[in-house]
C-alpha positions in Angstrom: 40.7 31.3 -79.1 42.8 28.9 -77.0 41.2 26.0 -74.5 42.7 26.7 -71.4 45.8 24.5 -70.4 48.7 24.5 -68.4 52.0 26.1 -70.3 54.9 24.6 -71.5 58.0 24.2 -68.4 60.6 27.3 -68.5 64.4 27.4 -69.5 67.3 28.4 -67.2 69.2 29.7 -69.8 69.2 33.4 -69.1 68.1 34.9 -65.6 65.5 37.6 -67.4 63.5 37.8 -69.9 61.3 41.0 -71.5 58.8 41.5 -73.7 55.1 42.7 -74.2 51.9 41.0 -72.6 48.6 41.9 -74.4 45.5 40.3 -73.3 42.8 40.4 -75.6 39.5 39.6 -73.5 35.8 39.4 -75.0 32.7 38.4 -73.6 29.7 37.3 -75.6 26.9 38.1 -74.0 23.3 38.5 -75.2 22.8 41.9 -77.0 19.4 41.8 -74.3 22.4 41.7 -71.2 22.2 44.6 -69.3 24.7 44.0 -67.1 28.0 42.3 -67.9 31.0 42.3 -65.3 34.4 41.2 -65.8 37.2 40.7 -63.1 40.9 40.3 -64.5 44.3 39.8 -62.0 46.3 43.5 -62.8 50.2 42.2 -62.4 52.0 44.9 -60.2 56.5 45.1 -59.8 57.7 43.4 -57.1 61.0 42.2 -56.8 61.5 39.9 -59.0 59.5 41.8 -61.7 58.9 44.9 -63.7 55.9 45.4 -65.1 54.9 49.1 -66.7 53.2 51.0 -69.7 50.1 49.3 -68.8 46.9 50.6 -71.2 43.4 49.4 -71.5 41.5 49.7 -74.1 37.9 48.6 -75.3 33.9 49.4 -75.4 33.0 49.2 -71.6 31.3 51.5 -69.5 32.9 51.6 -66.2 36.8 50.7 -65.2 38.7 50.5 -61.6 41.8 48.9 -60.8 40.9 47.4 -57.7 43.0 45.9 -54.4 42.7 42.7 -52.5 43.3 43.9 -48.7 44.8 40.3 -47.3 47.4 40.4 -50.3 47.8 43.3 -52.0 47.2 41.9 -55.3 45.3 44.2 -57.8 42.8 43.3 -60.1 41.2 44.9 -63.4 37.3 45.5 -63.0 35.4 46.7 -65.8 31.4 46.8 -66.5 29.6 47.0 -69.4 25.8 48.6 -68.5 22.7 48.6 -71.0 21.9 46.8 -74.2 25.3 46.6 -76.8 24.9 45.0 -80.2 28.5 42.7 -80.5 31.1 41.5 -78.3 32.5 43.5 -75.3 35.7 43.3 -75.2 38.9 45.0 -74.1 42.7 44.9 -74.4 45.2 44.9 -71.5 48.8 45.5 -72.3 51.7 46.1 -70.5 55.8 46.0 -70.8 57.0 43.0 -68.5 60.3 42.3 -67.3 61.1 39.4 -64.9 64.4 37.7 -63.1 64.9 34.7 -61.4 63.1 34.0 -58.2 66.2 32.1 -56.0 66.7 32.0 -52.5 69.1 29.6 -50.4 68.1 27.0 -48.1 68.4 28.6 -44.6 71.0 26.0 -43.0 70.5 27.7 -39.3 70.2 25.2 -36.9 66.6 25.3 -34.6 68.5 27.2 -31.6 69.1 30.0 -33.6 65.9 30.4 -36.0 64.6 33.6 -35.8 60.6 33.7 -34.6 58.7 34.0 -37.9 56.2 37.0 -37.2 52.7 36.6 -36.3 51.3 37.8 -39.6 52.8 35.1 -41.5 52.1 32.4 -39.1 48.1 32.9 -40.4 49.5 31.2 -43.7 49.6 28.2 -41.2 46.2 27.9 -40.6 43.5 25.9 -42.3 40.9 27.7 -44.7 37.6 25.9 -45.7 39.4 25.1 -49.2 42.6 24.5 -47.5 42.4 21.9 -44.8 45.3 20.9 -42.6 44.2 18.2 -40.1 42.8 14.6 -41.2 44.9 12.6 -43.5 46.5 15.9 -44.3 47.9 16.4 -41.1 48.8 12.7 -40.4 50.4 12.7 -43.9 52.8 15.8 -42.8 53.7 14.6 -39.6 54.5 11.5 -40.7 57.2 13.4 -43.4 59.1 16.0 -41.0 59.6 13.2 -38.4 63.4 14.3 -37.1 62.9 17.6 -38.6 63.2 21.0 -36.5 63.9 23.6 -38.7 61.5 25.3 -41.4 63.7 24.4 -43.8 64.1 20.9 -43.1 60.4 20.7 -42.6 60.2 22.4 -46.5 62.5 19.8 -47.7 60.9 16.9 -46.0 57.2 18.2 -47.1 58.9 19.0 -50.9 60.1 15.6 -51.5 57.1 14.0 -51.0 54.8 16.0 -53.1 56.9 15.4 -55.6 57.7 11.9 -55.1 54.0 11.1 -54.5 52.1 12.9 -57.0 52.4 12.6 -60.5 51.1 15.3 -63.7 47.8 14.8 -65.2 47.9 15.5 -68.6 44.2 14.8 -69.0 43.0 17.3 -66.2 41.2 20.3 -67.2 43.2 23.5 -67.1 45.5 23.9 -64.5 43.4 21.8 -61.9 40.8 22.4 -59.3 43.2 22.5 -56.3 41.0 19.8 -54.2 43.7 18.6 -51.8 42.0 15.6 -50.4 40.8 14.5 -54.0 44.5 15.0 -55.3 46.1 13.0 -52.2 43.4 10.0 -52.9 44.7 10.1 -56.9 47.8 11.6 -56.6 47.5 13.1 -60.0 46.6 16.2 -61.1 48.0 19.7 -62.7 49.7 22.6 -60.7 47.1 23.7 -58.7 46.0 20.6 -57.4 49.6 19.3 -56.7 50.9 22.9 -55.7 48.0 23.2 -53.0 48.5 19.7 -51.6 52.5 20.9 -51.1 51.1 24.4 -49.7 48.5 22.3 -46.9 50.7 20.2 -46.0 53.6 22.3 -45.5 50.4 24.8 -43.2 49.9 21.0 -41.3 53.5 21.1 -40.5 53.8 24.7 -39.1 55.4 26.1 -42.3 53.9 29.0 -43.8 52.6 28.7 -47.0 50.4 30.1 -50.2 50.0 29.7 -53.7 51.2 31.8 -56.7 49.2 32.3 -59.5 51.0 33.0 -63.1 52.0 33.0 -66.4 54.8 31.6 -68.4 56.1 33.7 -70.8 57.2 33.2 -73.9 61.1 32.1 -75.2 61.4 33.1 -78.9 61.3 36.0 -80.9 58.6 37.5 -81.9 54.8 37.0 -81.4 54.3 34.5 -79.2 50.8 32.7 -78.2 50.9 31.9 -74.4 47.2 31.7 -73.8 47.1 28.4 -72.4 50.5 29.8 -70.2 48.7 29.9 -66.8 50.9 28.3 -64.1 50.4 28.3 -60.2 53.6 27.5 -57.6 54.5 27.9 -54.0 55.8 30.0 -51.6 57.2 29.2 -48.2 58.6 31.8 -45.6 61.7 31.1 -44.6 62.7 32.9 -41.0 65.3 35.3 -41.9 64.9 34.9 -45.7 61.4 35.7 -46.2 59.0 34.4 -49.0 60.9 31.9 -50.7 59.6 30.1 -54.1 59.1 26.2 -55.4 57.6 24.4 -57.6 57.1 20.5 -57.2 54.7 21.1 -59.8 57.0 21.8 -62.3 59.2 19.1 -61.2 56.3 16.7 -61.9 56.2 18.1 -65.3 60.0 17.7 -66.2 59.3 14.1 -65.7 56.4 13.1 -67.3 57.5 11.1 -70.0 60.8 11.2 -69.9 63.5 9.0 -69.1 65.7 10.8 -66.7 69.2 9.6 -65.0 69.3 9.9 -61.1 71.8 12.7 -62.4 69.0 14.5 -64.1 66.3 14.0 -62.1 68.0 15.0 -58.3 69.2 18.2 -60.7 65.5 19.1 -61.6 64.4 18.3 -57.7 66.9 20.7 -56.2 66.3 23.7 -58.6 62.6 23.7 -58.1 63.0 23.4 -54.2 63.8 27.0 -53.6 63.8 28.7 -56.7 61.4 29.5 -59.9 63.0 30.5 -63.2 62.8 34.0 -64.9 60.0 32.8 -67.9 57.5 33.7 -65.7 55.3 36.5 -63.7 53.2 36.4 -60.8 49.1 37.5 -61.5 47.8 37.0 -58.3 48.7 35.7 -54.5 44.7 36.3 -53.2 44.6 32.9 -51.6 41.5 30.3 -52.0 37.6 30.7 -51.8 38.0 34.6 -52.7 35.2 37.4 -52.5 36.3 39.9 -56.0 36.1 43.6 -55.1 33.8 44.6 -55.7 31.9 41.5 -55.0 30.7 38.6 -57.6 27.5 37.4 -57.5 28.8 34.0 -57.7 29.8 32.0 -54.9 33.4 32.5 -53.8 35.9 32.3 -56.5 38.3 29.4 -56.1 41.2 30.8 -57.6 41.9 33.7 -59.4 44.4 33.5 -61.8 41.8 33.5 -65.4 39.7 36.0 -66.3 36.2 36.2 -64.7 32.9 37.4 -65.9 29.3 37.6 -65.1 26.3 38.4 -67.2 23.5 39.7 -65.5 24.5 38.7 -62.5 25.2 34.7 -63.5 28.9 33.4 -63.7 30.1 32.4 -66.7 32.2 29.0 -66.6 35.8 30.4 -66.3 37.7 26.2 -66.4 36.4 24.9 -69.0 37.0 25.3 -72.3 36.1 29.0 -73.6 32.4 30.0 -74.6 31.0 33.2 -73.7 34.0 34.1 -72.2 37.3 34.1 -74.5 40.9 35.4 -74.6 44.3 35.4 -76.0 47.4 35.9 -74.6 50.2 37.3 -76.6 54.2 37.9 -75.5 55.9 39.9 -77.7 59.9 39.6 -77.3 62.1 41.7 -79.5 
């Protein structure tokens, strides 16, 4: 099994890109447990996605595909009950197919912007993991100064995320997502610099949420993208809708590398509105989430890796695997 890290950047090349996903999940738990629980995101199509010929397979007891109300994303529960000599494990597989995720700046001028409906505007709003006042909200005033439009205010709030933060190589995973500890650092993996882009962007009256992912893989063949995990943005753009970007993975294009202006202002305006095809979403639940049904544990802060308990403890779902393991496999023909 794989420590958990943050995968490789994706290629432009082609606007798809097919294969297989097979997850191979086990949890070692004490053959005393009685009660182990497990809680994996269940990708669904959406637009920019195909995903079908999903099976699961293992030793458990009790399945459900379950929904998250606020966002509609779906999650694999399963339970195993009573004493079981050996690992519990299972296998999720399904035939994925996923396209570019592009949308154009909206140029409209202020005058003309259509209202952006009420149920978006609650992706504006602070959440206890999420806050939008403070430094946060000084920080993002202080960036769309001149700016009227949602898109200018993107922009404005996209540039300096990304020329203000830098990757952490040395962070565990993908990141914790603690905006004021990223902000005092400035470092730190895609979640943490993804949720600083999506609070500040809330603090500036932009809606905004994170995507939780995985990369997919780019050769032929077996490919091992268990450490492929990858969270980005969304902002809604009035009269375009939910529109993708990743400073993120603008961070990651440079670290290390000597880029031209050229290069570099190329990177920065891909990644503004647009996400390439190596990639699918897992989950949009948000931060600070209750599972369905309902951990034990305190709130979840993301869910984007698998999560278990046993007997009614959580298992450490960061760090590097123990009781709880997996491997990810993309199979492109």
């Amino acid at each position: 099994m794989t420590t958990l890290l943050c995968g490789a950047s994706p290629s432009h090349a082609e606007d798809t890109n097919s294969g297989r996903v097979e997850f191979h999940i086990t949890v070692d738990a004490p053959a005393k447990a009685t009660s182990v629980r497990l809680w994996a995101p269940y990708p669904q199509s959406d637009e920019y996605q195909d995903i079908g010929q999903v099976k699961v397979e293992g030793n458990f007891t009790v399945k459900q595909i379950t929904t998250d109300k606020a966002s509609g994303s779906r999650a694999l529960y399963l339970e195993w009950i009573g004493h079981q000599d050996g690992q519990r494990f299972v296998k999720m597989e399904f035939d994925a197919t996923s396209r570019e995720r592009m949308a154009p700046l909206n140029q409209a001028p202020a005058a003309t912007e259509p209202p952006i409906p009420p149920e978006v505007m609650e992706h504006t709003r602070a959440t206890p993991l999420l806050p939008v006042d403070g430094e946060i909200g000084a920080v993002a005033k202080a960036a769309v100064i001149g700016k009227e439009t949602v898109a200018e205010k993107h922009e404005a709030i996209y540039n300096w995320v990304v020329q203000n933060t830098f990757r952490d190589p040395d962070v565990q995973g993908c990141g914790v997502g603690a905006v004021e500890v990223t902000l005092a650092r400035r470092g730190g993996k895609c979640v943490d610099i993804s949720t600083v882009y999506v609070a500040l962007a809330r603090a500036a009256g932009v809606p905004a949420r994170e995507v939780f992912g995985l990369r997919l893989g780019k050769g032929k063949g077996a490919n091992d993208i268990t450490g492929g995990h990858h969270c980005w943005a969304e902002y809604y753009q009035p009269g375009a809708g939910w529109t993708q970007t990743d400073p993120a993975d603008v961070r990651k294009a440079m670290l290390g590398k000597m880029m031209t202006p050229e290069q570099e202002a190329k990177v920065r305006e891909y990644y503004r509105s647009a996400v390439g095809p190596n990639r699918i979403v897992l989950s949009k639940t948000g931060r600070g989430i209750m599972l369905n049904p309902p951990q034990n544990g305190d709130l979840l802060n993301y869910f984007m890796y698998p999560y278990a308990e046993i007997d009614g403890a959580p298992v450490e779902w960061l760090a590097a695997q123990k009781e709880l393991k997996y491997k990810i496999t993309f199979i492109k023909e």
